[in-house]
C-alpha positions as CSV (number, residue, x, y, z in Angstrom):
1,X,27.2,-7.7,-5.6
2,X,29.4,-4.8,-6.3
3,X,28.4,-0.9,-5.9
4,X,28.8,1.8,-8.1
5,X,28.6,5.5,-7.6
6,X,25.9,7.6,-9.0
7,X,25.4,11.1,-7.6
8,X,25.3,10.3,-3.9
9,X,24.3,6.9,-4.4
10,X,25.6,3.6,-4.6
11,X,23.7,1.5,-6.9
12,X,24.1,-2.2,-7.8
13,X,26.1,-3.3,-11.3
14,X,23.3,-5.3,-12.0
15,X,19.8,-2.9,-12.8
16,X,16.7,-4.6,-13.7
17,X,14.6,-3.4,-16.6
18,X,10.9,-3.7,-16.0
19,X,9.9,-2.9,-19.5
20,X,8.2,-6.2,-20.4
21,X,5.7,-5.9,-17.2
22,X,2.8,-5.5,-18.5
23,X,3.3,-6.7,-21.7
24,X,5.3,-10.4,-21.5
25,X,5.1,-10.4,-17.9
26,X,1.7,-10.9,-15.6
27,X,1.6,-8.9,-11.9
28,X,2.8,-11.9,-10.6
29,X,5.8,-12.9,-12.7
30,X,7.3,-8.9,-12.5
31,X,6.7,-9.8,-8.8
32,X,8.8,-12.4,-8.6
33,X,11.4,-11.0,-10.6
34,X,11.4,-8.2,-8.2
35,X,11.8,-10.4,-5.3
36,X,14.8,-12.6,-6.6
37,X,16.2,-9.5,-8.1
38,X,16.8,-7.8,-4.2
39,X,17.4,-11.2,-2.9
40,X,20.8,-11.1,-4.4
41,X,21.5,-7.6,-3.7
42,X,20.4,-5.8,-6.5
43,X,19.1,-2.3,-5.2
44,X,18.9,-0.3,-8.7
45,X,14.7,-0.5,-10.9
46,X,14.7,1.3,-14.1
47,X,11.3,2.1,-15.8
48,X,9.7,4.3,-17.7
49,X,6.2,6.1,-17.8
50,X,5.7,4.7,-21.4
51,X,6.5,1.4,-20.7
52,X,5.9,-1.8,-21.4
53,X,6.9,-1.7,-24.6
54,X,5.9,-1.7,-27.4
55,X,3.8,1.0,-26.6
56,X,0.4,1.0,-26.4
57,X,-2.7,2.9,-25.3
58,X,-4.1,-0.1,-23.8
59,X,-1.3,-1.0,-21.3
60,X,1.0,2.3,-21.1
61,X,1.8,3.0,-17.2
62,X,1.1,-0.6,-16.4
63,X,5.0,-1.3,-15.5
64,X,4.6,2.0,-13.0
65,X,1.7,-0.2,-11.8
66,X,3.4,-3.4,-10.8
67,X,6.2,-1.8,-9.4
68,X,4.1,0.3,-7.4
69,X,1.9,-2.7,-6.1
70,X,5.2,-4.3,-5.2
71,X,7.5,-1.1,-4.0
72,X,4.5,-0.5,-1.3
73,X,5.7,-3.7,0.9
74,X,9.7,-2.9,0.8
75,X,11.9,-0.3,2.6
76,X,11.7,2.6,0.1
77,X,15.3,3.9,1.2
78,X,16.7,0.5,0.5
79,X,15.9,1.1,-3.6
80,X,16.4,3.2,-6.3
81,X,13.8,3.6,-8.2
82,X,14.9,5.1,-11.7
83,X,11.6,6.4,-14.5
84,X,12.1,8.0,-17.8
85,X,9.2,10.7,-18.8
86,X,9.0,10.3,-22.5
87,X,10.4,12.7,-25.3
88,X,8.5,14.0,-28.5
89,X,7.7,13.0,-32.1
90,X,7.0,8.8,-31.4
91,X,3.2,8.9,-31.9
92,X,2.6,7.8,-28.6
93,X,-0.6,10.4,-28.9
94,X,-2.4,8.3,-25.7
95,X,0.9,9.9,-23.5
96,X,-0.5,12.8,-22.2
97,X,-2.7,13.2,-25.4
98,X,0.6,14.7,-27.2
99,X,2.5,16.3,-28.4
100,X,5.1,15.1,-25.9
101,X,7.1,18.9,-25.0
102,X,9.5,17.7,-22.7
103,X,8.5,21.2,-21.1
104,X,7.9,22.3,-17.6
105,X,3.9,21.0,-17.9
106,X,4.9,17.9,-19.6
107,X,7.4,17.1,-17.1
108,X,5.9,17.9,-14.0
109,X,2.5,15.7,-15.3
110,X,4.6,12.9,-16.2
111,X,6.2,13.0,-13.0
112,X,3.1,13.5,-11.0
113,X,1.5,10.1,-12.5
114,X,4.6,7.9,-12.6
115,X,4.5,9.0,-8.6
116,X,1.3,8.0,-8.4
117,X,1.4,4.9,-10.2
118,X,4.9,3.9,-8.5
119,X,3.1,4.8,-5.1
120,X,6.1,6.4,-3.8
121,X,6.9,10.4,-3.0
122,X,9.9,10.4,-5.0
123,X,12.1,8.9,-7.4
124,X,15.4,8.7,-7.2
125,X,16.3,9.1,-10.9
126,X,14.4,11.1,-13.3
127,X,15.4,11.1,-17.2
128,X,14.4,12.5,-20.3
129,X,13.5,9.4,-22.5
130,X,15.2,10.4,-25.7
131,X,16.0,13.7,-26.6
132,X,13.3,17.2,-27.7
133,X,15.0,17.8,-30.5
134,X,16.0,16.1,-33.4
135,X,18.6,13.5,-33.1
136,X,19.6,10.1,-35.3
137,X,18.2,7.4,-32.1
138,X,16.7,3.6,-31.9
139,X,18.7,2.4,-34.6
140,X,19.1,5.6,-37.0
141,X,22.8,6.0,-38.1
142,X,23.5,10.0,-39.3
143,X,22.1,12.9,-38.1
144,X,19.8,15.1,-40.9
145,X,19.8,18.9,-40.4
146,X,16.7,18.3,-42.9
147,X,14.7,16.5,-40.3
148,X,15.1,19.7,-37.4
149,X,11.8,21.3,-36.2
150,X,10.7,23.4,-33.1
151,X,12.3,21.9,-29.8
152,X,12.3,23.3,-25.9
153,X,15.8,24.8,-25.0
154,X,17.9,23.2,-22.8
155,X,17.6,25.4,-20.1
156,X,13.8,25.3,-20.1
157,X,14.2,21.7,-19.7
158,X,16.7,21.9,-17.4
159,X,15.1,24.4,-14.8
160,X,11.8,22.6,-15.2
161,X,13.7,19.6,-13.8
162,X,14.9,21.8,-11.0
163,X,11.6,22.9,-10.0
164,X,10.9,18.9,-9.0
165,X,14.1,18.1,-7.5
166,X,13.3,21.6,-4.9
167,X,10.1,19.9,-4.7
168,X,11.6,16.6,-2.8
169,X,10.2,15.1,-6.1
170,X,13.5,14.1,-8.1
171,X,16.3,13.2,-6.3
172,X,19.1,13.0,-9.4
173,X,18.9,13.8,-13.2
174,X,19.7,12.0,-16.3
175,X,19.3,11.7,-20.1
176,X,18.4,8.4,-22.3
177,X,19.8,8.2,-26.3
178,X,21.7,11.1,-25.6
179,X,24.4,12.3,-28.3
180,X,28.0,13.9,-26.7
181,X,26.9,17.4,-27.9
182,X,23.5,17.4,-26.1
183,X,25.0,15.6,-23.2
184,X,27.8,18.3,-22.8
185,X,25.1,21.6,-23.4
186,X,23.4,19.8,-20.4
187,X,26.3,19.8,-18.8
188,X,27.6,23.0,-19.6
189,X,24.3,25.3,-19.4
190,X,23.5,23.3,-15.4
191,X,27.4,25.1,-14.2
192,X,26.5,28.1,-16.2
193,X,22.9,28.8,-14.6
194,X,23.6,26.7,-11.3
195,X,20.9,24.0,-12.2
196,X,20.8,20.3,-11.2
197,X,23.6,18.5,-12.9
198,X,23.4,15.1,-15.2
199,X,24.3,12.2,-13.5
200,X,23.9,9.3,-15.8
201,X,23.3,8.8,-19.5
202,X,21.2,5.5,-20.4
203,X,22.3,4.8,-23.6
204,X,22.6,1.4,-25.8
205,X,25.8,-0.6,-25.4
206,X,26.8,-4.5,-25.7
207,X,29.6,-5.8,-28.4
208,X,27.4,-5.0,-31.2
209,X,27.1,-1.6,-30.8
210,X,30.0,0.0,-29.1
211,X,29.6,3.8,-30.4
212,X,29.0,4.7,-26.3
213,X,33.1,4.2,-26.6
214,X,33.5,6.6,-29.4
215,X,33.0,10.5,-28.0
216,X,30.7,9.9,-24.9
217,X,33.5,7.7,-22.7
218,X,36.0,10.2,-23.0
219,X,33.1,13.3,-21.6
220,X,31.6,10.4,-19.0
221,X,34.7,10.2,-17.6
222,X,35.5,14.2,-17.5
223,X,32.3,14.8,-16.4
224,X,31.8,11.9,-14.2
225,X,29.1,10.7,-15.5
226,X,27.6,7.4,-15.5
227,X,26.5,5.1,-18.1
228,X,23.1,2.7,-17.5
229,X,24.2,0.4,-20.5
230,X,20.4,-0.8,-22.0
231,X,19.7,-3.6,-24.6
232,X,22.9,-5.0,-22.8
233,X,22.1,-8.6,-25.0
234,X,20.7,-6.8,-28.2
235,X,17.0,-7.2,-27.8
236,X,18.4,-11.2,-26.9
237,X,20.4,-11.4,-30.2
238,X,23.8,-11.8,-28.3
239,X,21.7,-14.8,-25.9
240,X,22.5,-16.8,-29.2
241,X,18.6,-17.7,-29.0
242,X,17.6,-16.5,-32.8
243,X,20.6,-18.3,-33.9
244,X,18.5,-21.8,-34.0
245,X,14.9,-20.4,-34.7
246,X,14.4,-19.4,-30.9
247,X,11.4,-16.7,-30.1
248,X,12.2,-13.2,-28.3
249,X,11.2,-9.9,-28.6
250,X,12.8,-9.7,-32.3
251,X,10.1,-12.4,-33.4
252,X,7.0,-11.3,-31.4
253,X,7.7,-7.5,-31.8
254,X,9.1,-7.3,-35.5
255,X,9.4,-3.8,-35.8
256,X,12.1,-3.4,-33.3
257,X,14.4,-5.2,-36.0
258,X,15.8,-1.9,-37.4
259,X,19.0,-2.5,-35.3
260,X,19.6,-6.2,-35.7
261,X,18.6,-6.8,-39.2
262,X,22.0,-5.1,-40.4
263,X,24.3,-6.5,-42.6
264,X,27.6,-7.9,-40.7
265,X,25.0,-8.3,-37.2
266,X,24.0,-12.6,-38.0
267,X,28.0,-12.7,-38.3
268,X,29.2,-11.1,-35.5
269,X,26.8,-12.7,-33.1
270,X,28.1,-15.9,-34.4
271,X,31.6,-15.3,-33.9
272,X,30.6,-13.8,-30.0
273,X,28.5,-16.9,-29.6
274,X,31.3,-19.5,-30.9
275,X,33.8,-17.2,-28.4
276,X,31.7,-17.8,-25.6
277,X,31.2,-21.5,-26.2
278,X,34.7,-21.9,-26.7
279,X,35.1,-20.3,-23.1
280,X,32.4,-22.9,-21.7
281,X,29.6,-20.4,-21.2
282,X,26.5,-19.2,-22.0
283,X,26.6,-16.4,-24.6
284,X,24.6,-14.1,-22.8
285,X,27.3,-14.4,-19.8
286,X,30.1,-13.6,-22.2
287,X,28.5,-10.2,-23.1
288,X,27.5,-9.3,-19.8
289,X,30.6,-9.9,-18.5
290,X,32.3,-8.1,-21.0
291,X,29.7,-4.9,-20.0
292,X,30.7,-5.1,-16.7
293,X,34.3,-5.1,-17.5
294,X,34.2,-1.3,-18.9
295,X,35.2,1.4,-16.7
296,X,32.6,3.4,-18.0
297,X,29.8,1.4,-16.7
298,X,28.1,2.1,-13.6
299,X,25.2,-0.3,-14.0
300,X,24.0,-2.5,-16.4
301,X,20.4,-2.9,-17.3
302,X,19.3,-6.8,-17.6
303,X,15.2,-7.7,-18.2
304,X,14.0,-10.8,-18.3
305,X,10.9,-12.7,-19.4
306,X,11.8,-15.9,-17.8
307,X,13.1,-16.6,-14.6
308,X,15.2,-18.2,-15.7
309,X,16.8,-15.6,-17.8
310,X,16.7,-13.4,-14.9
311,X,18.8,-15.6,-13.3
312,X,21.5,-16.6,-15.9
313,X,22.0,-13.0,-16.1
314,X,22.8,-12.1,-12.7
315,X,25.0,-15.2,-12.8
316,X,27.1,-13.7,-15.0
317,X,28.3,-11.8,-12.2
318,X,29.9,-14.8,-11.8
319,X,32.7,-14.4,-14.5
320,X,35.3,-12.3,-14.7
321,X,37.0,-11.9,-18.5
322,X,41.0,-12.1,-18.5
323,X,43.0,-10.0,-21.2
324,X,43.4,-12.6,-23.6
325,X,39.1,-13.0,-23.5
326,X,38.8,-9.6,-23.9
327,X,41.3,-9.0,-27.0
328,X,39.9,-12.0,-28.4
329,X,35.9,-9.7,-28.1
330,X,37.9,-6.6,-29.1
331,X,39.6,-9.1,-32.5
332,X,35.4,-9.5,-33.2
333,X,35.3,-6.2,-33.2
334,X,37.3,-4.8,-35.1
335,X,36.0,-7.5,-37.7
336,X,32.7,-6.3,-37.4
337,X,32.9,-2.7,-36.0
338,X,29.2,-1.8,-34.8
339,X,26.9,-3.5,-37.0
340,X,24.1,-2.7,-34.7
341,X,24.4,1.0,-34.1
C-alpha cells in the first residue's frame, strides 16, 4: 500500500466508503469490510453524518454507528477517520430538524453527535458535505444565478470550523462538491484571517466524469490540496455490471440515475469495458487503476457491498497502466468527453 500526504498525515491510496452500512450492509458485514480493509494496510474511513444513503429518517447516523461499534476495539492513532456534516437545501428535514445552516450551531451539533456515534474524541477530517450556497452539484451541469438564496459567509463557516479544531475536536478541514471559486475563497479568506486551511476536496471523478481535471487540478496543485476522488466506478456503472442486466445501486435506488442516464454514458462504458477486457482485466480494475494513476489524487474512495467487491477493488492496486493504456482511456475520452458530469 502506498501513502499519500494530507495535511500532516499520510493516508492510504485506497479509502473505504462506508455509505452503504446501514442501508446494503448489516453490523456485521461493515465489520468485516472494516477488518479486511486494515488487513491490507488501508488506514484512511470516510463517512458522513447523513449516511447511509439514500437518506432516510429511519436509518440516518447508522454508518457513524457501525463504525463506532467497530473503531472502539482498534488503535485510534492507527486510523483516520474522515465524516462530512451535511450542507443545506436536500430535504433531509430529520438532520437536525433543518434547515441545514452549515453555521457555527449546525456545525458544532453535527460534530458533537458524529463524535458520539463514532465513539471517538476526534476526527481526523471534518468536511462540509456539499456547499451553503447555491451551486450546480449531484449531477446538475450549469450554474443558475436564478436559483441563489440566503447562504452563511465563508468566513462564518470557516471560523466556526476553527472553533472545533482549538477544541482538539477537528484535526484537518475539507470541502465535498466543491466548485474552483468556492474552493479558492476558502482558500484565500483562511491566509487572509489566519483560519484553518483546506486540505482536501472530495469531489466526483472516474473516466466518465473528468471535469475535477478542468480548473480544480491546476488550484489542487498550487494550493496543495488533495483530491478524495468518490463514485470512483460511477455508482458501479464502469464495474460493467448494468451492461448485462446486473443489480447495483442504479437499479435498487433509481433516483440516483441523474448522472448515468446521459446520453453518450451506455457508450462510453462500453468502449472502457471492451478496453479493459482487451487488457485481460476486470473493468472496475481498469478504472481504478487509471484513478490512481493521476497526480492529483491523494486517495481514492472504494465501497463495497460484497466482499468480494471490496476485494477486486483493492486488487486493483495490483495494476499499473503503461502510456499506451492510458492514451488509449484518454482516445475514449475525447470520444466521449464527460458524459456523466
Amino acid at each position: 500500500m502506498k501513502y499519500n500526504s494530507l495535511g500532516d498525515m499520510a493516508v492510504s491510496e485506497i479509502c473505504l466508503g462506508t455509505m452503504t452500512f446501514g442501508e446494503q450492509n448489516s453490523i456485521r458485514e461493515a465489520h468485516e469490510q472494516l477488518d479486511h480493509a486494515v488487513s491490507r494496510g488501508i488506514n484512511f474511513i470516510d463517512t458522513a453524518e447523513m449516511y447511509p444513503v439514500p437518506g432516510k429518517p429511519e436509518t440516518q447516523g447508522k454508518t457513524e454507528e457501525y463504525i463506532g461499534q467497530w473503531l472502539k476495539h482498534q488503535s485510534r492513532d492507527k486510523l483516520f477517520i474522515a465524516t462530512k456534516v451535511a450542507g443545506p437545501s436536500r430535504g433531509f428535514s430529520w438532520i437536525r430538524g433543518g434547515p441545514l445552516a452549515v453555521d457555527r450551531k449546525n456545525m458544532t451539533v453535527a460534530l458533537e453527535t458524529s463524535l458520539a456515534r463514532l465513539r471517538t474524541d476526534y476526527v481526523d477530517l471534518y468536511q462540509i458535505h456539499w456547499p451553503d450556497r447555491n451551486v450546480p452539484m449531484f449531477g446538475q451541469s450549469f450554474y443558475d444565478p436564478a436559483l441563489e438564496h440566503a447562504a452563511v459567509p465563508i468566513l462564518e463557516q470557516l471560523t466556526a470550523l476553527s472553533e472545533l479544531v482549538q477544541a482538539g475536536k477537528v484535526r484537518h478541514i475539507g470541502l465535498s462538491n466543491e466548485t474552483p471559486w468556492g474552493l479558492s475563497e476558502f482558500l484565500k479568506i483562511s491566509e487572509q484571517c489566519d483560519l484553518p486551511r483546506v486540505v482536501s476536496i472530495q469531489n466526483a471523478y472516474n473516466p466518465i466524469n473528468r471535469v475535477f481535471e478542468y480548473g480544480l487540478s491546476e488550484l489542487c496543485h498550487r494550493e496543495k490540496v488533495g483530491l478524495l476522488a468518490y463514485s470512483p466506478l460511477g455508482f458501479g456503472m464502469l464495474s460493467g455490471k448494468y451492461r448485462h442486466g446486473g443489480e447495483g445501486r442504479l437499479t435498487l435506488f433509481p433516483q440516483f440515475g441523474q448522472r448515468y442516464h446521459k446520453q453518450n454514458v451506455p457508450e462510453a462504458v462500453a468502449a472502457y469495458c471492451r478496453l479493459a477486457e482487451e487488457h485481460g482485466m476486470p473493468p472496475s480494475k481498469l478504472a481504478l487503476a487509471f484513478i490512481r494513476s493521476r497526480w492529483f489524487v491523494s486517495s481514492t474512495i472504494v465501497g463495497a457491498t460484497s466482499m468480494a467487491q471490496l476485494k477486486e477493488n483493492i486488487e486493483s492496486l495490483d495494476v499499473t497502466l503503461d502510456e499506451e493504456t492510458l492514451k488509449e482511456i484518454d482516445a475514449i475520452h475525447f470520444r466521449y468527453p464527460n458524459p456523466a458530469p
